[in-house]
C-alpha positions as CSV (number, residue, x, y, z in Angstrom):
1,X,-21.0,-40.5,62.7
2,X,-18.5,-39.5,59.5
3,X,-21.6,-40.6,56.9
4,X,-19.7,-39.0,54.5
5,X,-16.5,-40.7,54.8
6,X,-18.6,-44.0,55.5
7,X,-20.1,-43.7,52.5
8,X,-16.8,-43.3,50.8
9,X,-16.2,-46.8,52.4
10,X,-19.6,-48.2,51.0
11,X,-18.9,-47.5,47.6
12,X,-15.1,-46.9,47.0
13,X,-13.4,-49.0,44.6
14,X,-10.2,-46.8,44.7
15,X,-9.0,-48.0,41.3
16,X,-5.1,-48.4,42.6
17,X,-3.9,-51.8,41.5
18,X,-3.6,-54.2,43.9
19,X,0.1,-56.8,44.0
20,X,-0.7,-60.2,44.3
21,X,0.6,-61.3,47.7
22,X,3.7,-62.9,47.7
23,X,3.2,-67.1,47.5
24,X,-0.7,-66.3,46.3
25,X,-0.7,-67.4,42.9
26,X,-4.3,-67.4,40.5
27,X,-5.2,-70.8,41.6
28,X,-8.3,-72.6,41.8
29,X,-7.2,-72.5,45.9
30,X,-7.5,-68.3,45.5
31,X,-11.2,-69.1,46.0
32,X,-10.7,-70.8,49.0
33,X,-12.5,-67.5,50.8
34,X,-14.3,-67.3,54.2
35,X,-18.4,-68.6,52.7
36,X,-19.9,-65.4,53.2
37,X,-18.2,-64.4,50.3
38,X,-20.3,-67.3,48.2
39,X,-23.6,-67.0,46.8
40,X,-26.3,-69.3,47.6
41,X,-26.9,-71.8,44.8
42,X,-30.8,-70.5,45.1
43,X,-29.6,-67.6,43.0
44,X,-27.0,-69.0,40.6
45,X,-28.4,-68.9,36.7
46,X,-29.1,-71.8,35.0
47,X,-26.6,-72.6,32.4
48,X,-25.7,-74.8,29.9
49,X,-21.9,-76.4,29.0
50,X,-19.1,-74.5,28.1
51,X,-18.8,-74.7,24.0
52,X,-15.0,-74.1,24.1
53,X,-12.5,-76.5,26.3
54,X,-10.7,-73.2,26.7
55,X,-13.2,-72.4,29.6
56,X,-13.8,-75.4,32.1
57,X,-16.9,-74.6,34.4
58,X,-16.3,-75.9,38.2
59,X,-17.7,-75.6,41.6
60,X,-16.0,-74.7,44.8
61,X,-17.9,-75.0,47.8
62,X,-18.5,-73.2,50.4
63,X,-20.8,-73.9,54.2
64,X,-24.8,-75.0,54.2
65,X,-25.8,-73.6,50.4
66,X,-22.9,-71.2,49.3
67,X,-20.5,-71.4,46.7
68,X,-19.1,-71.0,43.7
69,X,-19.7,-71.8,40.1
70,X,-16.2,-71.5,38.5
71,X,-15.2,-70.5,34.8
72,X,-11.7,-71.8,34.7
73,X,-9.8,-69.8,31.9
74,X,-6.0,-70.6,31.3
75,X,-3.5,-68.4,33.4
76,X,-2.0,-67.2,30.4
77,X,-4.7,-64.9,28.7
78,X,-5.5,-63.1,32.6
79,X,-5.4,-59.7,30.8
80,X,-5.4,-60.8,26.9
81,X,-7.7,-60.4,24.4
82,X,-7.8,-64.0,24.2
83,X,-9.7,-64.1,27.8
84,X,-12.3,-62.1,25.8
85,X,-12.1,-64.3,22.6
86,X,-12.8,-67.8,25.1
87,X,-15.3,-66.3,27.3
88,X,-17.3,-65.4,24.5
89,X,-16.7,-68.6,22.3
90,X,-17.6,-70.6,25.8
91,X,-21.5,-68.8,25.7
92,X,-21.4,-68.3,29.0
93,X,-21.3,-64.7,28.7
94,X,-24.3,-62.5,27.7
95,X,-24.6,-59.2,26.4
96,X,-25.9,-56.9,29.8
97,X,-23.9,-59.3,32.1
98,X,-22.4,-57.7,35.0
99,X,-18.5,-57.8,35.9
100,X,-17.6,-57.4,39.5
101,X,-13.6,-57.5,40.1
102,X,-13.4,-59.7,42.8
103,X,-10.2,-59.5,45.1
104,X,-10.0,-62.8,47.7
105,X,-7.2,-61.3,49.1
106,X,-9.3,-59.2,50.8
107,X,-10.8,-62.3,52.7
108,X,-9.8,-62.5,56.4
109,X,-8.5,-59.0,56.6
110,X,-10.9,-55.8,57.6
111,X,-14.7,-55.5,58.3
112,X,-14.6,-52.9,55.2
113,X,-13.6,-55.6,52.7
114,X,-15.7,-58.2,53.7
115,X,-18.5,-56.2,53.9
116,X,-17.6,-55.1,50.1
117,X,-17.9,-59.4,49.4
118,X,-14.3,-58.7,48.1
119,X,-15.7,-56.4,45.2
120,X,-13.9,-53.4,44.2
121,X,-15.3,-52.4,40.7
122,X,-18.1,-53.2,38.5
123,X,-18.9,-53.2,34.1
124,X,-21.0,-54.1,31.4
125,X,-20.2,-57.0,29.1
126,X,-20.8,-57.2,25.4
127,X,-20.5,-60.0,23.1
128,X,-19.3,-58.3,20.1
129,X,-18.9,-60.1,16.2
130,X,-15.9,-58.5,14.4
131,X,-15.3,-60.4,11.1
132,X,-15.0,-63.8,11.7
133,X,-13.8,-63.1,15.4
134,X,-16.8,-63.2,18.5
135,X,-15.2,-61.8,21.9
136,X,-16.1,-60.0,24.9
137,X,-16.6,-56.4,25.2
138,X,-16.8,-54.4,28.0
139,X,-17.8,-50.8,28.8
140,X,-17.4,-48.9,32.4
141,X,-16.5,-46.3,34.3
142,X,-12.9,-45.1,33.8
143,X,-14.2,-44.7,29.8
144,X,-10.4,-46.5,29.6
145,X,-11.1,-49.6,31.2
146,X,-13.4,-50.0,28.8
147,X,-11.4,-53.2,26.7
148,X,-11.8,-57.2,25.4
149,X,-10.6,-57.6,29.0
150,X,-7.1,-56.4,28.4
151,X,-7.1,-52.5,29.9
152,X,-3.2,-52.9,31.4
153,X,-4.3,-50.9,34.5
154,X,-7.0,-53.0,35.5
155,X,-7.5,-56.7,34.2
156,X,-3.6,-57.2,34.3
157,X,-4.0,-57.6,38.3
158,X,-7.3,-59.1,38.7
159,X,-7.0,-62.6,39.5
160,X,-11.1,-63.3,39.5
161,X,-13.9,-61.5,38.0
162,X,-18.1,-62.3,39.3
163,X,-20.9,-62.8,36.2
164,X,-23.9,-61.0,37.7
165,X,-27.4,-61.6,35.7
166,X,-29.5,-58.9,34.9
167,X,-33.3,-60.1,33.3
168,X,-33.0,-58.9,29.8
169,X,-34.6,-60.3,26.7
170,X,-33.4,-60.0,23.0
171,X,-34.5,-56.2,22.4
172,X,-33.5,-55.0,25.6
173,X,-29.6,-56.6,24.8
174,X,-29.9,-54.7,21.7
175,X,-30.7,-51.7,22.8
176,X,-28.2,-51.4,25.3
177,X,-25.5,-52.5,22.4
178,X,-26.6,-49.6,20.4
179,X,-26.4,-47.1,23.4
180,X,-22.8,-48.6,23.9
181,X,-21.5,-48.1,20.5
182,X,-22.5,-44.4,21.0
183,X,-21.0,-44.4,24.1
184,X,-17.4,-45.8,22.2
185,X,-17.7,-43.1,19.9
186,X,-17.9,-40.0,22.4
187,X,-14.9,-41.0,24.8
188,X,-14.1,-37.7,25.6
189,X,-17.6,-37.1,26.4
190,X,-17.3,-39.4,29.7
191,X,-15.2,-39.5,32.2
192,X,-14.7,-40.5,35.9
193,X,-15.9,-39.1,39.6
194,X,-13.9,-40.8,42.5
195,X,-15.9,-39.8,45.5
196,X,-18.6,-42.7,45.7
197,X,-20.4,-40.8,48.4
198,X,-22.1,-38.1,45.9
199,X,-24.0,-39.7,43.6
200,X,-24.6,-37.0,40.2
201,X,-28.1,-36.2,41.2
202,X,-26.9,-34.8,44.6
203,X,-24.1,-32.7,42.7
204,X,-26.4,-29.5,41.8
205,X,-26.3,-30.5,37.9
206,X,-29.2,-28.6,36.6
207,X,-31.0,-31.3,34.4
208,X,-29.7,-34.2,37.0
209,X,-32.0,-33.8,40.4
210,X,-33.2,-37.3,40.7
211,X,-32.1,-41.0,40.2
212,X,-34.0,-41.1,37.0
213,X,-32.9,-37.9,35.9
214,X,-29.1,-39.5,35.7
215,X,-30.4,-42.6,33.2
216,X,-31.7,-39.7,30.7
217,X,-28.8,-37.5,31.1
218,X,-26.9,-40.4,30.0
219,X,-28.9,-40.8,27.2
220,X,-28.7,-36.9,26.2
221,X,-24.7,-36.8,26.4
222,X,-24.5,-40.1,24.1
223,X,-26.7,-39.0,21.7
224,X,-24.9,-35.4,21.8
225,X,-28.0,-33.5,23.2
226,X,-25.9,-32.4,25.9
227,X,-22.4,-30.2,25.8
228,X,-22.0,-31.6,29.3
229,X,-20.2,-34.6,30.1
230,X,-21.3,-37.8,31.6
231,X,-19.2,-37.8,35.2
232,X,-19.9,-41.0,37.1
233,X,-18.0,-43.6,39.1
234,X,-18.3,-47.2,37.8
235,X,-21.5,-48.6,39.5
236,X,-23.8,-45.8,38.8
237,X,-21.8,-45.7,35.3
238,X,-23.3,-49.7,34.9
239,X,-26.4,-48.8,36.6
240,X,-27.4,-46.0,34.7
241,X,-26.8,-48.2,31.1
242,X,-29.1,-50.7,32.5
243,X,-31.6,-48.2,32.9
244,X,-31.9,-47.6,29.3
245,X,-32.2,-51.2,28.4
246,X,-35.9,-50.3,27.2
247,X,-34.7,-47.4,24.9
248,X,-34.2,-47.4,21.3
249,X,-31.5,-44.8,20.8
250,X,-32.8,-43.6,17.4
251,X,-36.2,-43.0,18.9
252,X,-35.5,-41.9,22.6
253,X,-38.4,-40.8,24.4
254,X,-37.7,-40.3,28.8
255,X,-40.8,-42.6,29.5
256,X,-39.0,-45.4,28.4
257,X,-36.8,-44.9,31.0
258,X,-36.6,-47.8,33.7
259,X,-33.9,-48.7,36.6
260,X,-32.9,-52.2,36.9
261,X,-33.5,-51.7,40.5
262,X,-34.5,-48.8,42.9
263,X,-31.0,-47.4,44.5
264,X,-30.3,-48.0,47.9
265,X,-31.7,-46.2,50.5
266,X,-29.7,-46.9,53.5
267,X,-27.2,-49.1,55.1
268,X,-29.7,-51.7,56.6
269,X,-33.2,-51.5,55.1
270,X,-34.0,-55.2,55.9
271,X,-33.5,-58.8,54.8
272,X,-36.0,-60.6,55.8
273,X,-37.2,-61.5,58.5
274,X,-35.8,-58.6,60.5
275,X,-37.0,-55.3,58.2
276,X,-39.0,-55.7,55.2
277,X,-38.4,-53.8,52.0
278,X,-34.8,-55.2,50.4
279,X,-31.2,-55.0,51.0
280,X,-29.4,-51.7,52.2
281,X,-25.0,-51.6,51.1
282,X,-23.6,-53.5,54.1
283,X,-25.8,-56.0,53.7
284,X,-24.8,-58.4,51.2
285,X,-22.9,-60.8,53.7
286,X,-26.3,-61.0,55.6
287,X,-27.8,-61.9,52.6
288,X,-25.9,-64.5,51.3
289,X,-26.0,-66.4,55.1
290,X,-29.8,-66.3,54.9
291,X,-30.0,-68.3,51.7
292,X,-27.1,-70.8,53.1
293,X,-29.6,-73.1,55.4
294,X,-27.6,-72.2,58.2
295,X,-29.0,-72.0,61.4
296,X,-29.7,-68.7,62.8
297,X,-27.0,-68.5,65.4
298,X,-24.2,-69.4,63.0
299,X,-25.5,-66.4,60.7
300,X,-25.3,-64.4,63.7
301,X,-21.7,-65.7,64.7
302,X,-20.1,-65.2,61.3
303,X,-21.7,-61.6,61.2
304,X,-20.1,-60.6,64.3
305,X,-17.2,-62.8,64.9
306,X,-15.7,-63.3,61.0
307,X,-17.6,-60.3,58.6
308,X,-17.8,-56.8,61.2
309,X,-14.4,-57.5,62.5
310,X,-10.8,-56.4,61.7
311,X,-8.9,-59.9,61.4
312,X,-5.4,-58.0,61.0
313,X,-4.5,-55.2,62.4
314,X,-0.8,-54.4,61.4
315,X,-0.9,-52.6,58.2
316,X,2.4,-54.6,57.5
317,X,0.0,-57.8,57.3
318,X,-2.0,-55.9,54.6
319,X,0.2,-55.0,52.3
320,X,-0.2,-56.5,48.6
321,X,-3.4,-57.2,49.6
322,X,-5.6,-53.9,49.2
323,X,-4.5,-50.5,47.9
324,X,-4.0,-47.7,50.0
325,X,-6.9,-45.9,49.5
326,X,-8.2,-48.7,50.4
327,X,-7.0,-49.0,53.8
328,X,-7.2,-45.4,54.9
329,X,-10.7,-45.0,54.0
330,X,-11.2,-48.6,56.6
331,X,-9.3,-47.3,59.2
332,X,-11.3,-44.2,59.0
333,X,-14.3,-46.1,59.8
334,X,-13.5,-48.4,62.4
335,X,-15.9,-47.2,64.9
336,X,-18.5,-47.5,61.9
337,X,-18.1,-51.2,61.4
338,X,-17.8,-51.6,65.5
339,X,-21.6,-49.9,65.4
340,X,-22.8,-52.6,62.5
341,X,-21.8,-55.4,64.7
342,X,-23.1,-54.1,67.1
343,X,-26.7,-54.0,65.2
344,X,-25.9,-57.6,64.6
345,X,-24.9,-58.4,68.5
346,X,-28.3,-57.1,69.4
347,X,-30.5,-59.1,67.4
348,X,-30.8,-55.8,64.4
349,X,-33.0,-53.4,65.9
350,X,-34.7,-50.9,63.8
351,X,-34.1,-48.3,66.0
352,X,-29.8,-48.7,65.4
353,X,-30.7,-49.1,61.2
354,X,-33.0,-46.3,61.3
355,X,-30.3,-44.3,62.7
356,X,-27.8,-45.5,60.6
357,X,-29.9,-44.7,57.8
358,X,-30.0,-41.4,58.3
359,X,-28.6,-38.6,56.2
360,X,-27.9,-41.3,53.7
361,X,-28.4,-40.7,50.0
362,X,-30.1,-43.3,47.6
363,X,-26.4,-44.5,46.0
364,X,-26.3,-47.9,44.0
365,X,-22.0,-49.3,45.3
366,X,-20.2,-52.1,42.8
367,X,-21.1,-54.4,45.2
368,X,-24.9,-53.6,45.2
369,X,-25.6,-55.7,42.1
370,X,-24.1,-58.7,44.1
371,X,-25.7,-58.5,46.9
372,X,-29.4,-58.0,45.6
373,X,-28.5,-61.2,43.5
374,X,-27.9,-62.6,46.7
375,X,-31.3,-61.3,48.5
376,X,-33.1,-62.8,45.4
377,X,-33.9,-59.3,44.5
378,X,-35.0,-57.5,41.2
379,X,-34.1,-60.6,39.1
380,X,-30.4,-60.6,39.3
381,X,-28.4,-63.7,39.5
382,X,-25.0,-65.1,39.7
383,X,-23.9,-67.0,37.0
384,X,-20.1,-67.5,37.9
385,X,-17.1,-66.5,38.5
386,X,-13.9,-66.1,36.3
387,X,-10.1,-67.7,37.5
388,X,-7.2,-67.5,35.3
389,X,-5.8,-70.7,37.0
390,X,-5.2,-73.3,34.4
């Protein structure tokens, strides 16, 4: 098996922009998608009303208990500063929230993207008071994404965005503030790795041999203990912030050092009931069908028949809707998403995960945070998702 390039596929958000197809416009009908894309309304966040009418808060659903919560925003601040000035006047952003870039375009096209959920990038969000004016923040991994939602090469495109919930009281939002302003003032200290399938602790770093050994490096290289820089792609980038959520900055010690959630082990390490011990990185589809109420054999069906299955197969039917990258790295794994059905087809042995899970590295992907929220794992939950379609 190509591990390496199917961990490329895992984890790859490729950063190319993506066209809108032609005749797809940001409308509330965009997220229209295939329900295993939904999260189960057992995980959404409580929430209270929108406190702006420039965000209207909707639902779309989806089969048994998926859906959507939607924050409607107005079509014309999808890349503004304005999108960051409503989101945050609306208070249904919180500092520590998570932003997946969410691409339903990539619904009802290949296995790779709908095991991704349609997620091809993940950031931190900040709700940050300048003067008189409160708007949203966000920090990630290209250091120049890092915008009130208006970085041209990224939010220009993006159509919808997920909210993903970490648990974090009022210090822990602080502290991760602080450690972002630091960040903000050492750009040049961080920049971006594009192969998803070498997380920094496997890339002989001498201080950097362990999971935990990336959330203090972090720590050293914004504080300036470090000459080196901070190299990470975007969703050990978020990950690794979270992990210092605990951490004063003006008084770091390493014990304070805590990950939001152990990395990922392998490609199947069990949903229940089939193997115990959480969700591996192609799992999230199979965990958001067994929190819809659906009967077992439908889960089953859509696994195999709708999610591990190329829907289109002329690359002329996929253009405008995922980047190139995109589509090479899929087509390089083909016979990888033919052995995950497979695994599904047979009722999920542990001897096919087990073998899967070989030779793979602990690796958190964008779309991890997503689907632990949707295993009801580590405390994450979904609290919406962002359209620019009014």
């Amino acid at each position: 098996m190509k591990s390496r390039l199917f961990l490329a596929l895992l984890m790859s958000s490729m950063l190319a922009p993506v066209a809108a197809a032609q005749g797809v416009s940001a409308t509330a009908d965009i997220l229209k998608v295939s329900s295993y894309l939904m999260p189960p309304r057992s995980t959404w966040a409580a929430i209270g009303p929108a406190a702006t009418p420039n965000v209207v808060v909707g639902e779309s659903a989806g089969e048994g208990e998926l859906g959507f919560r939607v924050f409607h925003l107005r079509e014309a601040v999808k890349g503004e500063k304005q999108a960051a000035i409503d989101l945050a006047q609306s208070g249904l952003v919180q500092t520590g929230d998570i932003f997946l870039s969410f691409r339903p375009l990539w619904d009802k096209t290949l296995a790779y993207a709908h095991m991704q959920l349609g997620v091809s990038h993940s950031a931190l969000a900040f709700v940050v008071s300048q003067g008189d004016e409160k708007f949203i923040m966000t920090l990630e991994s290209p250091i120049s994404y890092s915008s009130p939602m208006n970085a041209p090469e990224h939010y220009s495109d993006l159509d919808a965005i997920h909210v993903v919930r970490p648990e974090l009281d009022d210090q822990q939002k602080r502290h991760l503030e602080m450690w972002a302003r630091l960040i903000l003032t050492k750009r040049d200290r961080f920049e971006f790795f594009s192969d998803y399938s070498l997380p920094m602790y496997k890339r002989g770093l001498a201080a950097v041999s362990t999971p935990m050994d990336e959330i203090a490096f972090l720590a050293d290289v914004a504080l300036g203990h470090s000459p080196a820089k901070f190299e990470s792609y975007c969703s050990e980038f978020a990950w690794s912030l979270l992990g210092l959520r605990d951490c004063d900055p003006s008084n770091f010690n390493r014990q304070c050092v805590r990950p939001v959630f152990a990395t990922s082990n392998g490609m199947l390490t069990g949903v229940v009931p089939q193997l115990g011990g959480g969700a591996g990185l192609v799992q999230g589809a199979e965990a958001a069908l067994a929190g819809s109420g659906l009967p077992d054999p439908d889960q089953t069906k859509a696994l195999t028949e709708s999610v591990f299955v190329d829907v289109l197969t002329d690359p002329s039917q996929l253009a405008g809707r995922m980047s190139s990258g995109h589509l090479q790295v899929a087509e390089a794994n083909r016979e990888n998403m033919k052995i995950i059905n497979q695994y599904y087809r047979a009722g999920e042995p542990e001897a096919i995960a087990n073998g899967l899970n070989h030779a793979v590295s602990d690796n958190v992907s964008p779309t991890s945070f997503l689907i632990r929220s949707n295993a009801g794992l580590d405390g994450l939950r979904y609290v919406g998702t962002i359209v620019f379609d009014r």
